[in-house]
N, C-alpha and C positions, 0 to 999 in steps of 0.2 A: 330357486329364487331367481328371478329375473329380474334387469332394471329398467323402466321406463326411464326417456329423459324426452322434457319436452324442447319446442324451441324457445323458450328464454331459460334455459337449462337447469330445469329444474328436474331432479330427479327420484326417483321413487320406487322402493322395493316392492314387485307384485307376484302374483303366485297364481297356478294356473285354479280354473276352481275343481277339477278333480284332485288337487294337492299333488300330482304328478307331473301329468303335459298340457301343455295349451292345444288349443284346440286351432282350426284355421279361423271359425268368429271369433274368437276371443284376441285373435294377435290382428285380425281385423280391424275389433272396435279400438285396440290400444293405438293404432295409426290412423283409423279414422281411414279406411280405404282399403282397394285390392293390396294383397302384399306384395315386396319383393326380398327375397332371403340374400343378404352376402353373407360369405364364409367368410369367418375372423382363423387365423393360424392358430392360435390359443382355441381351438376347442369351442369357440363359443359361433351363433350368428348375431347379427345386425338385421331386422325389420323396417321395414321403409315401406311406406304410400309409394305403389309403383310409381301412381300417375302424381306423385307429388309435384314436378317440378310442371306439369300440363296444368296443374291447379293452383300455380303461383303459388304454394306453400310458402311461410318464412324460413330461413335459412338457419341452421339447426348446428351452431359452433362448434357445441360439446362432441354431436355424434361424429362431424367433421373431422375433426381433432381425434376422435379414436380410433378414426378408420385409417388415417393421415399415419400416427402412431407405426401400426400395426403394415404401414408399408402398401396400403389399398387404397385406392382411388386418388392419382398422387399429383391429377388436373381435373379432376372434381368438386364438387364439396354436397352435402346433404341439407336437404331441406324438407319439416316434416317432423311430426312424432315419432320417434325408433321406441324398440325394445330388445336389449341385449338379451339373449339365453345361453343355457349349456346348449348341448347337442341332446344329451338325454332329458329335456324338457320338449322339447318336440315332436310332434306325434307325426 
């Protein structure tokens, strides 16, 4: 299971539709865009609209905050639809 979080942080458990890994369209449509992968230490990644911030996306607090957390991106911030996974949700 995976979380989507949008940007007014709204968040939402999803599932890949082979019920195992997401596919590259699948974590596509959830960001709405090409992807970019960061690695979380915990095992998991963070999804992001490469060209999110080329696209003025709005600014995305929650995902901020978890990457912030976790000690990544520490003059950054995220803006954009994410989607947390395992590693083994990844194809």
């Amino acid at each position: 299971m995976a979380t989507y979080i949008s940007t007014s942080g709204f968040e939402l458990d999803v599932f890949p539709n082979n019920g195992e890994k997401f596919t590259l369209e699948e974590l596509q449509k959830l960001v709405n865009g090409y992807i970019e992968r960061i690695a979380m230490p915990n095992g998991q990644a963070m999804y992001i609209n490469e060209e999110c911030k080329l696209n003025d996306l709005p600014w995305n607090s929650r995902a901020t905050t978890i990457l912030k957390l976790h000690g990544l991106i520490p003059n950054d911030y995220i803006v954009g639809d994410v989607v947390i996974l395992s590693n083994e949700e990844e194809d």
